[in-house]
C-alpha positions in Angstrom: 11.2 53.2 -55.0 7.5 52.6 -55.8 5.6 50.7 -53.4 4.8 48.0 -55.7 8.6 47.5 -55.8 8.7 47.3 -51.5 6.2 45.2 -52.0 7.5 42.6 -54.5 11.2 42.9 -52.6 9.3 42.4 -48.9 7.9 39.4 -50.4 11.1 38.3 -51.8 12.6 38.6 -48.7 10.2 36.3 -46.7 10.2 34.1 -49.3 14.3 33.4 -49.2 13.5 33.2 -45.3 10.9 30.1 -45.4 13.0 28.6 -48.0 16.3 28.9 -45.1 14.1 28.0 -42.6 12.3 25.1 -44.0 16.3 24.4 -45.6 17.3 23.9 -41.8 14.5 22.2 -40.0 13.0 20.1 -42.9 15.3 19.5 -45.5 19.2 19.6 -44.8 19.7 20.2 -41.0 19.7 17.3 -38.2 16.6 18.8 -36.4 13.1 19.3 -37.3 10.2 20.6 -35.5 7.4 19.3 -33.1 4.4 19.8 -30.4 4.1 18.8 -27.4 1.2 16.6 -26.6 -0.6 14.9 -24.6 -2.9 11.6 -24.5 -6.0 11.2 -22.3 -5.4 8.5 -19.9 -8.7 6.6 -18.7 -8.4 4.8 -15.0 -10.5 1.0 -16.1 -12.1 -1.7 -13.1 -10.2 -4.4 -13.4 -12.8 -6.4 -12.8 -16.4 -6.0 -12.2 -17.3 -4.3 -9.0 -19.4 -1.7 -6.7 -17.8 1.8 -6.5 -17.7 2.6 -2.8 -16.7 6.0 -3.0 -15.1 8.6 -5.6 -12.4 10.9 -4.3 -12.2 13.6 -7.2 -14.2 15.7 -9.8 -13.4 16.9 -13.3 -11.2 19.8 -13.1 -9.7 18.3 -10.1 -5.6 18.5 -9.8 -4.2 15.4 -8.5 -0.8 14.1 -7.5 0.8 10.9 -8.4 -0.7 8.3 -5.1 -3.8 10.1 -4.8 -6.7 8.0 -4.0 -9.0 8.7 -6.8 -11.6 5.4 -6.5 -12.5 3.0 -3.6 -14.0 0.0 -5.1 -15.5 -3.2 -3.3 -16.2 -6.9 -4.5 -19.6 -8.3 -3.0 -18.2 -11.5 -2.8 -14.7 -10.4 -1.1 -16.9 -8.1 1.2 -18.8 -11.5 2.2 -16.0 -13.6 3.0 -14.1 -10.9 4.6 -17.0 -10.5 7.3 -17.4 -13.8 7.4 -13.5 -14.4 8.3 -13.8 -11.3 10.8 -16.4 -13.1 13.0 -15.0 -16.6 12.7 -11.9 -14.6 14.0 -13.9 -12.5 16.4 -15.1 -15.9 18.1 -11.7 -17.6 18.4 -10.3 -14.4 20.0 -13.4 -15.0 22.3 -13.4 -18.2 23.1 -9.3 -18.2 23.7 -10.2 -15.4 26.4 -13.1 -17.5 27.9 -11.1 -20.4 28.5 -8.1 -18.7 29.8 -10.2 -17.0 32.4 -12.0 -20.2 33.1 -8.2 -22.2 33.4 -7.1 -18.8 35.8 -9.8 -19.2 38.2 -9.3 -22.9 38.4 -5.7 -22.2 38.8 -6.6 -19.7 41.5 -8.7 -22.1 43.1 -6.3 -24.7 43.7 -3.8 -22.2 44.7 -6.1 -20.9 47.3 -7.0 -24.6 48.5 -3.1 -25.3 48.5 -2.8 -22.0 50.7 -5.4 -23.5 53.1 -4.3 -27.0 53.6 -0.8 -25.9 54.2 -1.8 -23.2 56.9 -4.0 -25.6 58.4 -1.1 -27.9 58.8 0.9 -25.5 60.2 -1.6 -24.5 62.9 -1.3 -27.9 63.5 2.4 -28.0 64.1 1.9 -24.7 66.2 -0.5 -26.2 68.2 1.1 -29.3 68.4 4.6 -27.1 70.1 2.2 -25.3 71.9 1.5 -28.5 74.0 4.6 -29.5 73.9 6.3 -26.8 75.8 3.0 -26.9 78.2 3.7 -30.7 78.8 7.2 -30.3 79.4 6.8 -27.3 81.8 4.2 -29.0 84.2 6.4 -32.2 84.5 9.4 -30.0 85.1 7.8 -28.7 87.8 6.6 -32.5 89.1 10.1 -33.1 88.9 9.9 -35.6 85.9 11.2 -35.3 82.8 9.4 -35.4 79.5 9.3 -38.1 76.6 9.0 -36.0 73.1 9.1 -39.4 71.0 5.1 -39.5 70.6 5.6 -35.5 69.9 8.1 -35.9 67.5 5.9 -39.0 65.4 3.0 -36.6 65.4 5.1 -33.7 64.0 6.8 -35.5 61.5 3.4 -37.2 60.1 2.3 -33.7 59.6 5.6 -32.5 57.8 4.8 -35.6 55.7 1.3 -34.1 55.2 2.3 -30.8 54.3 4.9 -31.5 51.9 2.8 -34.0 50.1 0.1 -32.1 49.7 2.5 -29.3 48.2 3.6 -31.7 46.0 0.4 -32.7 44.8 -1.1 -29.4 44.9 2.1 -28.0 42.3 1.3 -31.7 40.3 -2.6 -30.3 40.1 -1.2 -26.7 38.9 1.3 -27.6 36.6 -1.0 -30.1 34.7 -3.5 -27.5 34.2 -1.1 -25.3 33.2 0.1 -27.5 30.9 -2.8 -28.6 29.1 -3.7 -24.7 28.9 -0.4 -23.7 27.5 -1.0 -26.7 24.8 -4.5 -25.6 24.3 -4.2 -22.2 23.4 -1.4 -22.6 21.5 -3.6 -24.6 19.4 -5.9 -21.9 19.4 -3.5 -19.3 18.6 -2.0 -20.9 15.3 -5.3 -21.1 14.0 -5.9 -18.1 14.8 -3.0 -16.5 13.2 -4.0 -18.6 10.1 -7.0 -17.1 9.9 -5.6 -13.4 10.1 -3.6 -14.2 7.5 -6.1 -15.1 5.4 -8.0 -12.2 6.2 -4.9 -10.2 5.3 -4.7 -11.6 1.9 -8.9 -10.6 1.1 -8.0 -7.0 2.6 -4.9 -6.7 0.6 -6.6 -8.1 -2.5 -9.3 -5.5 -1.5 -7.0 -2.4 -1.4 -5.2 -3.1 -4.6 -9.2 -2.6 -6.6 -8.8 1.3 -5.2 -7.5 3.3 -8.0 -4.6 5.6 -7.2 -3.3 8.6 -9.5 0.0 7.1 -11.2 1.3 10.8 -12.5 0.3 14.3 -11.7 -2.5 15.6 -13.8 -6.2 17.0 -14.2 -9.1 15.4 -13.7 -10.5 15.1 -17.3 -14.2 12.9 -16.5 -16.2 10.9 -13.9 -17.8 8.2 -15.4 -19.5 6.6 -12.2 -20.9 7.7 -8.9 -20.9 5.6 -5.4 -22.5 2.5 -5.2 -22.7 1.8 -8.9 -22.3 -1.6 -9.9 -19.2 -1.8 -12.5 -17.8 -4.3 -14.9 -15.3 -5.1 -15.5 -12.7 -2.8 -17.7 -15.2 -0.2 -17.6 -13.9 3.2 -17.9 -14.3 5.0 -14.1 -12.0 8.6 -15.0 -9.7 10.1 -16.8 -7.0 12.3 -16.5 -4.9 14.7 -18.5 -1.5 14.7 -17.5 -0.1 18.0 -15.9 3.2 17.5 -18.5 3.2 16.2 -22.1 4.0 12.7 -22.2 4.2 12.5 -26.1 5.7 14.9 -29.5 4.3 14.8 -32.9 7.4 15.7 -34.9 7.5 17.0 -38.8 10.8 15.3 -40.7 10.8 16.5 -44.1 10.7 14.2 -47.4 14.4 13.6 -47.1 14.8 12.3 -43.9 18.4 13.7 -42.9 17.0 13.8 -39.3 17.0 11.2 -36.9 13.9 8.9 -37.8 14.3 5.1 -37.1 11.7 3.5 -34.5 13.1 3.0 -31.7 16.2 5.1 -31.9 16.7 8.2 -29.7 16.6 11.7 -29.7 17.1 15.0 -27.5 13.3 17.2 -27.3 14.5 21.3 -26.4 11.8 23.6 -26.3 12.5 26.0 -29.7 12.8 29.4 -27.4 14.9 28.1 -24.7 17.4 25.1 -25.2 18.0 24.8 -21.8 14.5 22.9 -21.2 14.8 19.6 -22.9 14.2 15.8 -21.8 15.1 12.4 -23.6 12.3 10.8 -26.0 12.2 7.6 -28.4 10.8 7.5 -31.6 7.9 5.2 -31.6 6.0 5.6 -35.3 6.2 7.6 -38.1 2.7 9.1 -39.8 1.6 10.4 -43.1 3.1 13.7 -44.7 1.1 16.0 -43.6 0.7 20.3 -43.2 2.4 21.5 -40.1 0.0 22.8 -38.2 -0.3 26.7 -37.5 2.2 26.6 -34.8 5.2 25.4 -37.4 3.6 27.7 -39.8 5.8 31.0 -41.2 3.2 33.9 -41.6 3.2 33.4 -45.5 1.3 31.8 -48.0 3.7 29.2 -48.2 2.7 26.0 -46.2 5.3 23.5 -44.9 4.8 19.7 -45.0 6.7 17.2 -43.4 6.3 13.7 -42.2 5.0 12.9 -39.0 7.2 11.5 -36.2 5.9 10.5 -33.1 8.1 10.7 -30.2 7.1 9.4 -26.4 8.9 11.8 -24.1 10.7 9.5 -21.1 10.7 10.6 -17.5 9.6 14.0 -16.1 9.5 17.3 -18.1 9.3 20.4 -17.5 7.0 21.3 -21.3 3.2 22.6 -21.7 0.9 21.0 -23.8 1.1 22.8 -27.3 4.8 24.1 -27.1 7.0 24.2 -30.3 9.9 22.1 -29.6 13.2 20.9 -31.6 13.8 17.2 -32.6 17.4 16.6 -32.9 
């Protein structure tokens, strides 16, 4: 056999090849062919503020939560000090009068202390003289009459327990009014925390935290950079394909409705495959060199774009199978 005739049959041959293949991915079968892809995602201000600090740096891998931009608001920042100091001086002045209620408190405890022992010394002194009386008129051979003893030791029981009583009156009130007083002091206290909480909250949610894994594509600002508002501050290529461009042939026996369903395997092992919707079909177009057969011969097929759902376990750039 010459070897024009090799020639002419190898030709042949890959001829009646591309025409099976392109039979059962583009024209007749239920699957077609697609690359994995995947879209940029650029991290925007929500509104306009100062970039306090930037936690990454193009090339930079990153995990879904990562912290990649703290960003302040002069305004928040103002009334957020200002609320910390208006909180600082209630928490101060609470403190200054509750040591300044204690030591009152002490004091009239102490002067309680002192007017009761005093009365008591009285009383102690008072059976002191008693028992002297009675002893020298014992020995006079007279007996003793306790009635102006017992007057005078009764007055002071009188004494003592009314000055308890009004001592405990003195304590109580102050107590009282205290309790009242900083209880006052603490509700609007707590209202002010809570305020504060809200600015601090609101605060936290400007930061910028990674919402997949990925690369750090771009920086566009550095610290202290006044921003505004939707401007772009980085971007980030995902570590996984989030999308497929799929190529349906002109006759459309494969799965091609907007919004319908299909299965995504990678083409050289089945068992790697996720769930993805169909969200837009494109022009006809050439497959690109990927899809291509190592001929002359170019395939075409319609563009379908597929958005992969949940995590996958693709590269960017893999030839998969639409079914």
């Amino acid at each position: 056999m010459s070897k024009y005739a090799s020639y002419y049959i190898g030709t042949g041959l890959l001829f009646v090849g591309l025409l099976i293949f392109n039979g059962y991915f583009f024209r007749g079968g239920k699957k077609y062919l697609g690359v994995t892809y995947a879209k940029e995602y650029k991290v925007t201000s929500d509104k306009s503020a100062t970039v306090k600090s930037v936690h990454v740096v193009p090339g930079q891998s990153i995990k879904k939560g990562d912290l990649l931009v703290e960003l302040t608001n002069d305004e928040a920042l103002i009334e957020i000090n200002k609320l910390q100091n208006r909180i600082s001086a209630a928490v101060s002045d609470r403190d200054s009068k509750s040591a300044l209620v204690q030591n009152k408190l002490d004091y009239l405890k102490t002067q309680k202390q002192l007017k009761v022992k005093e009365i008591n010394d009285d009383l102690a002194e008072l059976q002191i003289d008693l028992a002297n009386k009675s002893k020298l008129l014992k020995s006079l051979g007279e007996q003793l009459d306790s009635t102006e003893f017992l007057v005078k030791s009764r007055s002071l029981e009188a004494r003592k327990n009314l000055e308890i009583k009004s001592s405990n009156l003195k304590i109580n009130d102050l107590s009282n009014d205290h309790d009242a007083e900083i209880k006052t002091l603490n509700t609007k206290l707590e209202l002010l925390e809570k305020e504060l909480q809200l600015l601090l909250d609101e605060q936290k949610k400007m930061n910028k935290y990674a919402v997949f894994d990925g690369v750090i594509a771009n920086v566009y600002i550095k610290p202290t950079e006044l921003v505004p508002a939707f401007a772009n501050l980085v971007s980030i290529n995902p570590s996984n394909p989030t999308s497929v461009v799929g190529y349906l042939s002109t006759n459309k026996n494969g799965s091609s409705e907007i919004g319908s369903k299909v299965n995504v395997a990678l083409y050289d092992k089945r068992s790697i495959q996720c769930e993805g919707t169909i969200i837009g079909l494109g022009a006809v177009t050439e497959l690109p060199d990927i899809l291509q057969k190592s001929t002359a011969v170019k395939a075409y097929g319609q563009e379908v774009f597929v958005q992969l759902e949940g995590n996958n376990q693709f590269t960017v750039g893999e030839k998969v199978v639409i079914e």
